[in-house]
VMD Tcl script that draws the C-alpha trace (Angstrom):
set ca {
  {77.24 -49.41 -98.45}
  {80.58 -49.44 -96.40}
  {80.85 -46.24 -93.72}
  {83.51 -44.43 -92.91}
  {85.70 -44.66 -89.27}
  {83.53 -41.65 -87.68}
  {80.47 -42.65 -89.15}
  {80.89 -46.00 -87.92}
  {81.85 -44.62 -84.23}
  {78.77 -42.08 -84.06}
  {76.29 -44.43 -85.28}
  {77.18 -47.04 -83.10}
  {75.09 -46.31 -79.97}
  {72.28 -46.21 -82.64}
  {73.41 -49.60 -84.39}
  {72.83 -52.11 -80.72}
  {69.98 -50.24 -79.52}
  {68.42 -50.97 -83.11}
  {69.82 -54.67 -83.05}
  {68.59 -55.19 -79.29}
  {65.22 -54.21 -80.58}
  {64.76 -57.04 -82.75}
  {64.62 -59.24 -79.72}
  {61.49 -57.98 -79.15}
  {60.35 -57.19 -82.46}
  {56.64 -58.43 -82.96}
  {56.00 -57.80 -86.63}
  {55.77 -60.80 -89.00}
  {59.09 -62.52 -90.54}
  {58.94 -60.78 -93.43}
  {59.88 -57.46 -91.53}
  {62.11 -58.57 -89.11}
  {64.86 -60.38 -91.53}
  {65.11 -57.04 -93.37}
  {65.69 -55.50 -90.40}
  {67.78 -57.57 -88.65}
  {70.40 -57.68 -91.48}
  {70.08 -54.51 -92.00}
  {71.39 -54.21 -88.07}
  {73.97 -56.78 -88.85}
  {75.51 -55.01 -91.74}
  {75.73 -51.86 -90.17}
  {76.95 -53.59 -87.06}
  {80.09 -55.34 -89.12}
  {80.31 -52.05 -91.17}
  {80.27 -54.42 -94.85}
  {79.12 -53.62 -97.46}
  {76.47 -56.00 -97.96}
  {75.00 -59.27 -96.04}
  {72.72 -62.25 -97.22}
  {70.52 -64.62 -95.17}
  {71.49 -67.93 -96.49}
  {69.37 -71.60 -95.31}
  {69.66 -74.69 -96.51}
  {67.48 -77.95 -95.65}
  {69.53 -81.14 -93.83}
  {69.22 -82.90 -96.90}
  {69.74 -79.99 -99.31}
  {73.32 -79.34 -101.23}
  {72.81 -76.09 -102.77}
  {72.42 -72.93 -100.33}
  {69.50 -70.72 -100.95}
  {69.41 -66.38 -100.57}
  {66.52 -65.92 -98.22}
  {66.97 -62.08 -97.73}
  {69.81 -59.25 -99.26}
  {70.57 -56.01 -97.40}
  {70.95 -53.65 -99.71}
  {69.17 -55.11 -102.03}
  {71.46 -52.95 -104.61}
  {74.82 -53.69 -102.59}
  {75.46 -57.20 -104.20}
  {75.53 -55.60 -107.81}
  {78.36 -54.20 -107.43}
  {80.51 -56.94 -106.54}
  {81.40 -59.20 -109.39}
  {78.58 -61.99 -108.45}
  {79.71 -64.65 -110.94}
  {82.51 -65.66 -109.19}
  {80.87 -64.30 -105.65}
  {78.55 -67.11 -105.60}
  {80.96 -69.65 -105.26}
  {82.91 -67.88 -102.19}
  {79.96 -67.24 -100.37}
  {78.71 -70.41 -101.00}
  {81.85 -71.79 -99.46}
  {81.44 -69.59 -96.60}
  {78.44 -70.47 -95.58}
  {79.35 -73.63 -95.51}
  {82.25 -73.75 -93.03}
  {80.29 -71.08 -90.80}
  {77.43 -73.48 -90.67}
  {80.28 -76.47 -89.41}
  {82.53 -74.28 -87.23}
  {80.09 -71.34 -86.21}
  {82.07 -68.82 -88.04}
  {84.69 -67.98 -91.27}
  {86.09 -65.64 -93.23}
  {88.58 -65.42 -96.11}
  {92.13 -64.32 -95.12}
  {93.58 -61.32 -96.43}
  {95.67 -62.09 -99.00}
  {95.71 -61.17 -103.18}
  {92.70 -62.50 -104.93}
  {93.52 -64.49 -107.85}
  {92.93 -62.69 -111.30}
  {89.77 -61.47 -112.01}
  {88.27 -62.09 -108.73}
  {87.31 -59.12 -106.21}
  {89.21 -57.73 -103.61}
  {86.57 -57.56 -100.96}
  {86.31 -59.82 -97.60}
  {83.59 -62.57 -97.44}
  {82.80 -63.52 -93.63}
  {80.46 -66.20 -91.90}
  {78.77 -66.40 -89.08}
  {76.06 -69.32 -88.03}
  {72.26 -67.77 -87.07}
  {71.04 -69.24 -83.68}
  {67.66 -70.62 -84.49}
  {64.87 -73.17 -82.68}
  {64.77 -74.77 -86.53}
  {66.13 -78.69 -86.42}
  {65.18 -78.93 -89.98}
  {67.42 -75.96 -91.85}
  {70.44 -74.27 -91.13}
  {70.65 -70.13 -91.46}
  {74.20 -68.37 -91.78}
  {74.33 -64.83 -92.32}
  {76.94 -63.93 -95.02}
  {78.60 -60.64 -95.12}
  {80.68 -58.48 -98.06}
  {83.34 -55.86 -97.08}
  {84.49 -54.22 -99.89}
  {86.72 -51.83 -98.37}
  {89.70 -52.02 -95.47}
  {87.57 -51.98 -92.03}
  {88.95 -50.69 -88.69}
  {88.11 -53.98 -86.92}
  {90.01 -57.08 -87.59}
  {87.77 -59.78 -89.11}
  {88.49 -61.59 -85.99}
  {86.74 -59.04 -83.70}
  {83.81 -58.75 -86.39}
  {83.07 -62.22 -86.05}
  {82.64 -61.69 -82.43}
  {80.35 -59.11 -82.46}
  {78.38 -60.84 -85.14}
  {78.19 -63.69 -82.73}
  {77.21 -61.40 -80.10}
  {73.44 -60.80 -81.97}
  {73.64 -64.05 -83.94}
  {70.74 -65.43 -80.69}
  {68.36 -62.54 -82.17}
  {66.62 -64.74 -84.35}
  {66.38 -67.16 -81.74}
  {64.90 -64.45 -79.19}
  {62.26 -63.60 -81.87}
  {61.23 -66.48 -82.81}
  {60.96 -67.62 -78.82}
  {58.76 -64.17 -78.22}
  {56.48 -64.68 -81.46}
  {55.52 -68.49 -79.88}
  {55.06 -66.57 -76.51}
  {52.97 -64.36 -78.26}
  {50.91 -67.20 -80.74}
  {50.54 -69.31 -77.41}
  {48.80 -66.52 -75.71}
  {46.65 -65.76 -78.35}
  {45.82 -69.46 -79.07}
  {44.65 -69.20 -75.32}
  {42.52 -65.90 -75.82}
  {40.72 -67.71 -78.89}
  {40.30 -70.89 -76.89}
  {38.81 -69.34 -74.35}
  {36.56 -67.19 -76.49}
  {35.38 -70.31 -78.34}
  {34.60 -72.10 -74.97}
  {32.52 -68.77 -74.20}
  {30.79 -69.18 -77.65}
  {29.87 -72.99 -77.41}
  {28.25 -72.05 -74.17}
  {26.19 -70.17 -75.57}
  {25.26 -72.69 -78.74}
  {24.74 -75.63 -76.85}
  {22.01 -73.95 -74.87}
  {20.31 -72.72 -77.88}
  {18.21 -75.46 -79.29}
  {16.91 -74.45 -82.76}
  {19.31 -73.91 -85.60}
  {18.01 -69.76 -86.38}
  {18.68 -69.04 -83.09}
  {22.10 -70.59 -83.01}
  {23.10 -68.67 -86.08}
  {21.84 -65.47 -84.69}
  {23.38 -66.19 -81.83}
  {26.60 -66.66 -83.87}
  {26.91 -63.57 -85.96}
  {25.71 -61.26 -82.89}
  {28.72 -62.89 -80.76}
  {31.40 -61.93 -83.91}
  {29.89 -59.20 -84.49}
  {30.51 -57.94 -80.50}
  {33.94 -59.39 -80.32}
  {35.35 -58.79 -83.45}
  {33.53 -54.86 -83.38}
  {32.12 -55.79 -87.27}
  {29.19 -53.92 -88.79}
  {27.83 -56.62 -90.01}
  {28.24 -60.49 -89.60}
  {26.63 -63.17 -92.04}
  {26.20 -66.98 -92.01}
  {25.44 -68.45 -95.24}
  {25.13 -72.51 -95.44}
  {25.23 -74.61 -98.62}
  {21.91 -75.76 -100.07}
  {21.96 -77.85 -103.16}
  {24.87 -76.69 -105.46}
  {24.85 -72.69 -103.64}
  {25.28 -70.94 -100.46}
  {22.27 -69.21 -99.02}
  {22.17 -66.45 -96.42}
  {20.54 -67.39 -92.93}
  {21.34 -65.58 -90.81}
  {22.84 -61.31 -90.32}
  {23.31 -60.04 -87.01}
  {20.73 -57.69 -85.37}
  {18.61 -58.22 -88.21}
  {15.87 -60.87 -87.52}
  {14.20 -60.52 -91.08}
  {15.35 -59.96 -94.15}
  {14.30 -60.87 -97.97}
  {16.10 -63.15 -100.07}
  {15.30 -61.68 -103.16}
  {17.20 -58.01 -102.02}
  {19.76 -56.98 -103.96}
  {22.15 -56.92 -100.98}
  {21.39 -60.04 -100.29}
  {22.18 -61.79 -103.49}
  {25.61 -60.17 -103.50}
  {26.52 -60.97 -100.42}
  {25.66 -65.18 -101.21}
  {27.70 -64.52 -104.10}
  {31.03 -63.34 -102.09}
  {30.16 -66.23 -99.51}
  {29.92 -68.62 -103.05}
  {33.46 -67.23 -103.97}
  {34.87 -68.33 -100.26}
  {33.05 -71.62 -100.64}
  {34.31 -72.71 -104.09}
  {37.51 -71.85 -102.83}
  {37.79 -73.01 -99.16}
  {39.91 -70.34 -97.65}
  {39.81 -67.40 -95.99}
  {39.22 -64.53 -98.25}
  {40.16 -60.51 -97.12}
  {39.42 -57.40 -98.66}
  {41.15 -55.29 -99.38}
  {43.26 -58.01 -100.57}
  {46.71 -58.73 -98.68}
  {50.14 -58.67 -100.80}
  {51.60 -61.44 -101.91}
  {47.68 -63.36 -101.70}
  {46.40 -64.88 -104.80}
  {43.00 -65.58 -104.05}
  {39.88 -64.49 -106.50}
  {38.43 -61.77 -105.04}
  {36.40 -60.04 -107.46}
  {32.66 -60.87 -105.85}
  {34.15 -59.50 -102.59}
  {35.73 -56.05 -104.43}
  {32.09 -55.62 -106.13}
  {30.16 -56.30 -102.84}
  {32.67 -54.02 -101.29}
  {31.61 -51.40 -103.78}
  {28.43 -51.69 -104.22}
  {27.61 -51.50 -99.87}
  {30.20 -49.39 -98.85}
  {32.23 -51.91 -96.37}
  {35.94 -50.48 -96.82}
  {36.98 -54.15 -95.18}
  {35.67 -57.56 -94.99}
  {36.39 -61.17 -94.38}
  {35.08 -64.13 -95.47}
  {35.63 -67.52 -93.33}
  {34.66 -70.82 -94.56}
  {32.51 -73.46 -92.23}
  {33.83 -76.87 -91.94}
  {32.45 -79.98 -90.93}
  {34.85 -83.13 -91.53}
  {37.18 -80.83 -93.28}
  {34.56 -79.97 -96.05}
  {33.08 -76.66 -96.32}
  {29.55 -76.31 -95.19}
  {29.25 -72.48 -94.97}
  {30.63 -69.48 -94.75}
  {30.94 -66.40 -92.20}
  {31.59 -63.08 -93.60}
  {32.22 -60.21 -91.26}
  {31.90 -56.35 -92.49}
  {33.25 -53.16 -90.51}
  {34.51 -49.88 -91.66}
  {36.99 -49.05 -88.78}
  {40.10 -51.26 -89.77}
  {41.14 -53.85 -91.61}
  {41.32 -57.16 -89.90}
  {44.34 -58.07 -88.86}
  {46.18 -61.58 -89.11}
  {45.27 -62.91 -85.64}
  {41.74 -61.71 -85.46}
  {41.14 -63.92 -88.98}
  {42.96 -66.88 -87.10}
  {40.57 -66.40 -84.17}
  {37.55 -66.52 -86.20}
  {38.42 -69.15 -87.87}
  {38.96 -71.01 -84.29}
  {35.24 -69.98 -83.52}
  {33.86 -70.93 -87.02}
  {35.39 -74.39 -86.70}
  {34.43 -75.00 -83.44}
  {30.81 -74.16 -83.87}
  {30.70 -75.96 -87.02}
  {29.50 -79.12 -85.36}
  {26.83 -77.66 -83.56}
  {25.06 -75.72 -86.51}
  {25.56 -78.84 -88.45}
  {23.86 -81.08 -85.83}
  {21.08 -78.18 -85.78}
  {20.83 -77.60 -89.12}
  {19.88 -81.34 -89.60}
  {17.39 -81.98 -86.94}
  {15.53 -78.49 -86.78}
  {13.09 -79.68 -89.30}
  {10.04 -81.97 -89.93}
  {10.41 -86.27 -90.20}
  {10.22 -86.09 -94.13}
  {12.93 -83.64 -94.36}
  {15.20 -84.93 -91.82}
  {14.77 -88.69 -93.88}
  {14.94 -87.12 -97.15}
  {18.45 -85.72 -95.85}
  {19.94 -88.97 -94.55}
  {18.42 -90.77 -97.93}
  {20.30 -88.73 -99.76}
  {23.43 -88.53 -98.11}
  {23.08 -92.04 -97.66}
  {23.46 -92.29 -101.75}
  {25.73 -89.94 -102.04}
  {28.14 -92.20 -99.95}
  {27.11 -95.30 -101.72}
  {27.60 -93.66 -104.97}
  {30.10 -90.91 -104.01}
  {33.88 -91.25 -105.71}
  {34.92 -92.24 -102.19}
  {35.97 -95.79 -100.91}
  {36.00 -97.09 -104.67}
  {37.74 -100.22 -103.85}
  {34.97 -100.87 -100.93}
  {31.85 -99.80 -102.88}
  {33.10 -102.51 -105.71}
  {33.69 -104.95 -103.78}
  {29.92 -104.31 -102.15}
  {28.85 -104.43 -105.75}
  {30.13 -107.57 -106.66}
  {29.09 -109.33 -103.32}
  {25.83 -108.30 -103.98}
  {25.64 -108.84 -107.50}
  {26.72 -112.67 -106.73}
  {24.43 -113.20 -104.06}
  {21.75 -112.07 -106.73}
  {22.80 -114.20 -109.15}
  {23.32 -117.34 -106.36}
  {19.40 -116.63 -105.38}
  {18.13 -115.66 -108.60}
  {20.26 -117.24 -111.06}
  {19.55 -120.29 -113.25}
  {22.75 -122.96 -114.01}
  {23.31 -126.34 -115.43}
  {22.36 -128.98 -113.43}
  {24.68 -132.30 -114.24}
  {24.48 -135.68 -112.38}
  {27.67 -137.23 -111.93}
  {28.85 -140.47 -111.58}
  {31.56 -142.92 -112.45}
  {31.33 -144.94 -115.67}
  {33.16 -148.45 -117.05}
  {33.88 -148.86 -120.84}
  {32.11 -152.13 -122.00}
  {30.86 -153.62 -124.83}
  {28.59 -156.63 -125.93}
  {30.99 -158.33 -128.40}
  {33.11 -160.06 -126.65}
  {34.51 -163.85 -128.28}
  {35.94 -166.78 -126.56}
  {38.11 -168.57 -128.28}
  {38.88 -172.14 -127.29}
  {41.52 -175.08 -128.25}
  {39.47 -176.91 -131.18}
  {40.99 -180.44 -130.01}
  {43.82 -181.61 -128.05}
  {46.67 -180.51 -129.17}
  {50.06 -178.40 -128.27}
  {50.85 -174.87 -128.69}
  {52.62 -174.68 -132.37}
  {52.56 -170.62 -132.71}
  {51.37 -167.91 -131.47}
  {50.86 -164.75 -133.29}
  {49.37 -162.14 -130.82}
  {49.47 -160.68 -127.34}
  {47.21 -158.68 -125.61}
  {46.29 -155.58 -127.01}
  {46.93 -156.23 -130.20}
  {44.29 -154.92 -132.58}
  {43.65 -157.64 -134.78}
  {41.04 -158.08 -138.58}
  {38.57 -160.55 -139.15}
  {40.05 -163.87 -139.90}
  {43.25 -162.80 -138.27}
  {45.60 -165.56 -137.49}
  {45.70 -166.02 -133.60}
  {47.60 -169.34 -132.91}
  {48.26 -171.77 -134.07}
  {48.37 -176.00 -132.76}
  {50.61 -177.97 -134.23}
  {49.16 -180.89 -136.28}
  {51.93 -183.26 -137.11}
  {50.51 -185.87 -135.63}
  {46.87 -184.70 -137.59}
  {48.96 -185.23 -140.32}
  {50.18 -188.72 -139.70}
  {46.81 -189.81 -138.58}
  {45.41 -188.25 -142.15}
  {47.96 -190.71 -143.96}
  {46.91 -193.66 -142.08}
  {43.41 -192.66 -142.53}
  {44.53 -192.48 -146.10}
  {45.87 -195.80 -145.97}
  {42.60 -197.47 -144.32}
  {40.01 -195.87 -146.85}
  {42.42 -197.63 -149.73}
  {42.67 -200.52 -147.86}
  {39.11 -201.26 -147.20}
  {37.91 -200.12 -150.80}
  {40.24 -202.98 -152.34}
  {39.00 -205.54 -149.83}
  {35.06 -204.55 -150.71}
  {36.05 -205.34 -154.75}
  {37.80 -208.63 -153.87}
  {34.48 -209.64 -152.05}
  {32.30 -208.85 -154.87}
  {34.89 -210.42 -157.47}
  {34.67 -213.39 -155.30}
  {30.36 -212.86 -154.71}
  {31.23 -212.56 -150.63}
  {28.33 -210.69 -150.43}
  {28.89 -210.26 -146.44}
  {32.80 -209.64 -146.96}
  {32.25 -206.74 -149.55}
  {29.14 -205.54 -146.88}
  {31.57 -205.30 -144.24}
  {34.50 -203.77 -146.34}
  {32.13 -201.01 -147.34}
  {31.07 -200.11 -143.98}
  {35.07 -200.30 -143.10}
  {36.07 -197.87 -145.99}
  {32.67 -195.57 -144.61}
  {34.45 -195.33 -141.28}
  {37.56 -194.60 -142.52}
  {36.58 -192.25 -145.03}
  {34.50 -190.29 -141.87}
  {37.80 -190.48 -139.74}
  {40.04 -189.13 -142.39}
  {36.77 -186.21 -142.67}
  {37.37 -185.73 -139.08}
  {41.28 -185.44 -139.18}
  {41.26 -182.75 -142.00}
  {38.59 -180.52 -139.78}
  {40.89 -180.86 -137.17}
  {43.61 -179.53 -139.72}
  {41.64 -177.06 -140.90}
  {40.82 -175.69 -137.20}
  {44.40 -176.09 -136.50}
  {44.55 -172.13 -136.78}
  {42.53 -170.11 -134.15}
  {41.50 -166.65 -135.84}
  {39.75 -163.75 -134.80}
  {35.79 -163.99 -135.67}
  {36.13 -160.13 -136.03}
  {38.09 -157.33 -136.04}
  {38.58 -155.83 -132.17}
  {41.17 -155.98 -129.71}
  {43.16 -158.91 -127.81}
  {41.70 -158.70 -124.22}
  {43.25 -162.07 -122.81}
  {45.46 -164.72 -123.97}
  {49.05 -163.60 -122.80}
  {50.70 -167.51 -124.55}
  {53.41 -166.27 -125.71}
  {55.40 -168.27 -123.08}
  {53.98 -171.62 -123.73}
  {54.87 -172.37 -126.77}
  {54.97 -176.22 -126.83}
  {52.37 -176.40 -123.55}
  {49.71 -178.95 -124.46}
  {46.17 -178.06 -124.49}
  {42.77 -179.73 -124.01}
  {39.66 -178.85 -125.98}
  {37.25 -176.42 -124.74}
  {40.12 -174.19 -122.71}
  {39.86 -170.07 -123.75}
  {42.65 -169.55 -125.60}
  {41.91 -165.86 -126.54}
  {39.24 -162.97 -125.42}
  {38.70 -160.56 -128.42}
  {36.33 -157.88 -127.67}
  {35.16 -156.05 -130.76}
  {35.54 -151.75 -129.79}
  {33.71 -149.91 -132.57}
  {30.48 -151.30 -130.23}
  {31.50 -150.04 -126.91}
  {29.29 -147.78 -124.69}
  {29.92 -146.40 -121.24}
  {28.15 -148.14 -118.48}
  {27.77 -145.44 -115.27}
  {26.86 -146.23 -111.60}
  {24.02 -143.23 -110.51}
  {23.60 -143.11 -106.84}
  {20.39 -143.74 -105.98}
  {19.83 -139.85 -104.63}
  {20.27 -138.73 -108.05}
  {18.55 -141.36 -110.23}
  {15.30 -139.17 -110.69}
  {17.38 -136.65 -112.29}
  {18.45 -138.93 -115.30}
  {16.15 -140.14 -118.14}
  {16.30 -141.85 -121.40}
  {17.95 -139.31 -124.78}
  {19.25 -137.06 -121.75}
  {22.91 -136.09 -122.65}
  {25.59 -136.02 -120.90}
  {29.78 -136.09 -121.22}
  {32.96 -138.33 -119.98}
  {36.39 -137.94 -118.68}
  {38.79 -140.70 -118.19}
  {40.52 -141.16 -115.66}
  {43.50 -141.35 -117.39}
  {43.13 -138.46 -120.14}
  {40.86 -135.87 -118.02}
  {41.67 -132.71 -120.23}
  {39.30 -134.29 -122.60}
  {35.79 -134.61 -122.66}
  {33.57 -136.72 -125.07}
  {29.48 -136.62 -125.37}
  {27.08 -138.95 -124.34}
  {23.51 -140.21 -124.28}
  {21.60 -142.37 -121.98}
  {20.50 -145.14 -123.54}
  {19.03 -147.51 -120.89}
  {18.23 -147.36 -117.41}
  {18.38 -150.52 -115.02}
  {15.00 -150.38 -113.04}
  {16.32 -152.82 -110.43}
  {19.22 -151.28 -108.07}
  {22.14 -152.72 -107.31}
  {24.17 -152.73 -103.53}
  {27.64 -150.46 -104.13}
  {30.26 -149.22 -101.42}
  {28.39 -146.25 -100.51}
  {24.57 -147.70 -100.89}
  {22.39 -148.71 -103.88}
  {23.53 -147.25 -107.62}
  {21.27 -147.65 -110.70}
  {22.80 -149.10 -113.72}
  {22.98 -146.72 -116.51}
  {23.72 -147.52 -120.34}
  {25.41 -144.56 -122.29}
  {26.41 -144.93 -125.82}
  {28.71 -142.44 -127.82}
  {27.28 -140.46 -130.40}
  {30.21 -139.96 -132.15}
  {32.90 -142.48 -133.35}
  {35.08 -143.78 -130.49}
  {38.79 -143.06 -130.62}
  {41.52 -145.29 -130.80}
  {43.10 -145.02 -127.84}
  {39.38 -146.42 -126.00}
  {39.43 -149.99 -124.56}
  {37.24 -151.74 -122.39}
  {37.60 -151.56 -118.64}
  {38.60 -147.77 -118.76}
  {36.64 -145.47 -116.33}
  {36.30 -142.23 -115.04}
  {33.73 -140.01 -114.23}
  {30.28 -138.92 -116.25}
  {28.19 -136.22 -115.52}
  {24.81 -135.72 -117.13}
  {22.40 -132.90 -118.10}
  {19.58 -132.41 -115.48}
  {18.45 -128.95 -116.90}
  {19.12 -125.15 -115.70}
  {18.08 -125.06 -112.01}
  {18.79 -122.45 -109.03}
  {22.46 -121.89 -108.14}
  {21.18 -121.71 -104.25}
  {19.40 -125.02 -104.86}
  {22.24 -126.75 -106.71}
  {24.68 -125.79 -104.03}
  {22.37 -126.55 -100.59}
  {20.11 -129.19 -101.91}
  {22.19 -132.43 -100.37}
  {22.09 -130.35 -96.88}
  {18.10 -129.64 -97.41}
  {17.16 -133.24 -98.05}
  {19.21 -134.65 -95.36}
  {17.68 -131.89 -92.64}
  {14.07 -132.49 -93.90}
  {14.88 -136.92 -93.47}
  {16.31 -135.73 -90.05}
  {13.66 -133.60 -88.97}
  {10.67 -135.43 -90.57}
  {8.42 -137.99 -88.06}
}
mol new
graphics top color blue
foreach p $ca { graphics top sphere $p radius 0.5 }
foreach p [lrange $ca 0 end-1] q [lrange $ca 1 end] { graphics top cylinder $p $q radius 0.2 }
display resetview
């Protein structure tokens, strides 16, 4: 609410001793921000002020704090929003602004809104306090901003004395926890250690009762209560008290009761034990080891609640001890137990949800090397192969002669009784006539001798028309072989004569090569290191070279038993034939590379025999 002029005069001793207060005010932020603005507003005399922050990478401002909370209803806060967002904006650039004096435009209010900039050790967030006057004030807004300005380090000055103040207690609790680990380390059994523990709370933090509990299996049992060296598990007390520790465990924070404002946490175990024992106030602390809970502390008293600094200094002591009960916890105990322990957390890490990616990767390693030592695979032997066949024809010149036609190249698939070449035979032909002529001849001549009884004449004549009837024979075979065809169907392998057409001839030269290619079979080259592996129906398959995407079966027909001297040492001849029909693209002299069946043997074996048998001919005298 605005004051009046003497109410603002009178109260103003009041107003700066208040506001000089704050600097050192050593409640917790949520009281001092109330209370500071509070100080402001009455210092400015408005009507109302907000706390307003925004982030360095934030657009929109955000209302931290409102003093009175019921002041800012009665301005009209639609359109206020927008003012004092713009406010706070140029106070946060310039340090300070206000609105000049001036009529409002319709339907806005009247009132003043004025800036001013918050001095704060924050780099990430800037604070401007906004203020409302409502009314006429008897300071001009210039002189308001001034004194505003004046108290705008109070922030700054508490937050400066509250580090002052955390640093000295951080030094309190570190030296308290170097007292305590003294006193650990020289105890060397793990009950001792924890007794040791809750008697030293229980001293320095004046608690009626302090209790370790420490996870075993899927629950927290009780091990230790100060100046109490035996108690039974199955008391009633007891079982409560693992079942407020169990609360703090599943939820691995500090727990208080009775149960601070604004805290969420389940407390209902801790309310019932509270009950049930009489202990107005307790706290529970979780124990961690690698940031995982391992136990819990839980301190009773009746005096006082604990207070926000004493729960920050146990929870300095509970982590620091952590280690040391841990380390304790695991070797206080006989050889099976202390193995059983690392057995099983050894298995929980291998088959814990942690370090997926690595545990796979372990998996498949070792499933390979399993299935390299243990596994069975197909054994093949390979080796290059040749196309052949057995059916190969020569085809010679019949007779002297010269090249008439020719009717084929090489490569030409060519039918039985295909025409090949042919010679030509007009001077057959001539030497048919005159044959011919000599038979007639010499039959005419053998009737005028017997006409005339020449018995000698006609002898002679006859044996004259027998010759020429035998060369006249011999001139029509030569006719008749005049054409070269192919003995069988197959494929032209030589006999490129296309050019000499005309080129004489002589008997006996190879014309043509015709190898026949439903009767090839692969003939493959088995290095001698390998030819025990191969034997007679074993099965196999081919690539050629020059289609290798395809692969065609094969069986071994025949092995060589005498070796024969290749580039790289002595091969074994091996005879493959095709059990299925060859295709028509096949032709002899193709190769590429075979490999046949040998049976399933080890992977580790198929992979380091070659090294093995060279070592063992190295080694071996």
């Amino acid at each position: 609410m605005a004051y009046e002029q003497e109410d603002y005069r009178r109260d103003m001793g009041g107003i700066i001793e208040a506001l000089e207060s704050m600097r050192r005010f050593e409640g917790p932020p949520g009281a001092f921000w109330p209370a500071f603005l509070e100080g402001a507003v009455r210092l400015a005399g408005a009507t109302f002020g907000l706390l307003m922050v925004r982030g360095p990478d934030e657009e929109a401002w955000k209302s931290l704090t409102v003093w009175p909370a019921q002041g800012v209803q009665g301005a009209k806060a639609k359109d206020l929003r927008d003012r004092v967002e713009d406010i706070a904006r140029t106070s946060a650039q310039r340090g300070s602004a206000w609105e000049d004096g001036g009529p409002k435009p319709h339907g806005r209010s009247n009132g003043v809104v004025l800036g001013v900039r918050l001095v704060l050790e924050e780099k990430d967030r800037v604070s401007v306090g906004v203020f409302y006057f409502e009314k006429g004030s008897p300071l001009s807004l210039e002189e308001i901003a001034t004194r505003l300005k004046l108290v705008a380090d109070i922030p700054a000055a508490y937050q400066v004395g509250r580090m002052a103040r955390q640093a000295r207690s951080d030094v309190v609790h570190f030296a308290e926890a170097l007292d305590l680990m003294v006193l650990l380390n020289a105890e060397k059994r793990y009950l001792a250690a924890a007794m040791t523990l809750c008697n030293e709370l229980a001293s320095r933090y004046r608690s009626d009762r302090v209790s370790l509990g420490w996870i075993k299996g899927a629950y927290v049992r009780l091990q230790a209560i100060s100046h109490m060296e035996r108690f039974e598990k199955k008391m009633d007390v007891v079982q409560s008290l693992e079942a407020a520790m169990e609360e703090t465990f599943d939820q691995d924070e500090e727990i208080l009761w009775p149960r601070p404002e604004g805290n969420h946490a389940v407390v209902r175990e801790h309310e019932a034990f509270s009950r049930e024992q009489g202990s107005p106030y307790m706290v529970s602390v979780p124990v961690r080891v690698d940031d995982e809970p391992v136990g819990v502390v839980t301190c009773e008293r009746s005096g006082e609640p604990f207070s926000e600094d004493e729960v920050r200094g146990l929870r300095v002591l509970c982590d620091q001890s952590a280690r040391r009960l841990s380390d304790l916890k695991r070797h206080d105990r006989w050889f099976g137990a202390r193995a059983a322990v690392s057995l099983r957390e050894g298995l929980g890490k291998l088959l814990g949800v942690e370090h997926t990616f690595a545990k796979l990767l372990g998996l498949v390693m070792a499933a390979a090397l399993a299935f390299l030592i243990f596994g069975q695979w197909s054994y093949r032997v390979e080796a290059p192969f040749v196309l052949k066949t057995d059916d190969v024809a020569f085809l010679p010149a019949p007779f002297d002669g010269y090249i008439h036609e020719v009717h084929v190249k090489v490569g030409d698939l060519v039918d039985e009784m295909n025409p090949l070449l042919s010679l030509d035979i007009r001077e057959l032909l001539l030497e048919e006539s005159m044959a011919i002529a000599n038979q007639n001849r010499y039959a005419r001549e053998a009737e005028k001798a017997r006409a005339q009884n020449a018995l000698a004449d006609m002898r002679v004549a006859l044996a004259l028309e027998e010759q020429a009837r035998a060369r006249l024979k011999m001139v029509r075979f030569h006719i008749d072989r005049a054409e070269v065809k192919a003995p069988f169907a197959g494929i032209v392998v030589e006999g490129e004569l296309k050019e000499l057409l005309g080129a004489p001839v002589r008997k006996g030269d190879v014309l043509f090569k015709v190898a026949r290619i439903d009767k090839m079979y692969s003939e493959l080259k088995v290095d001698e290191r390998d030819v025990h592996e191969v034997s007679e129906g074993a099965s196999g398959e081919i690539a050629f070279v020059s289609r290798p995407d395809l692969k065609f079966p094969i069986r071994v027909e025949r092995l060589d038993p005498v070796a024969v001297a290749g580039e790289e040492g002595n091969e074994f001849l091996v005879r493959c034939h095709f059990p299925e029909e060859a295709a028509a693209w096949w032709r002899p002299g193709m190769s590429g590379v075979a490999k046949i069946d040998a049976g399933r043997r080890n992977l580790f074996w198929i992979l380091t025999h070659r090294t093995l048998d060279f070592i063992r001919l190295w080694l071996w005298w």
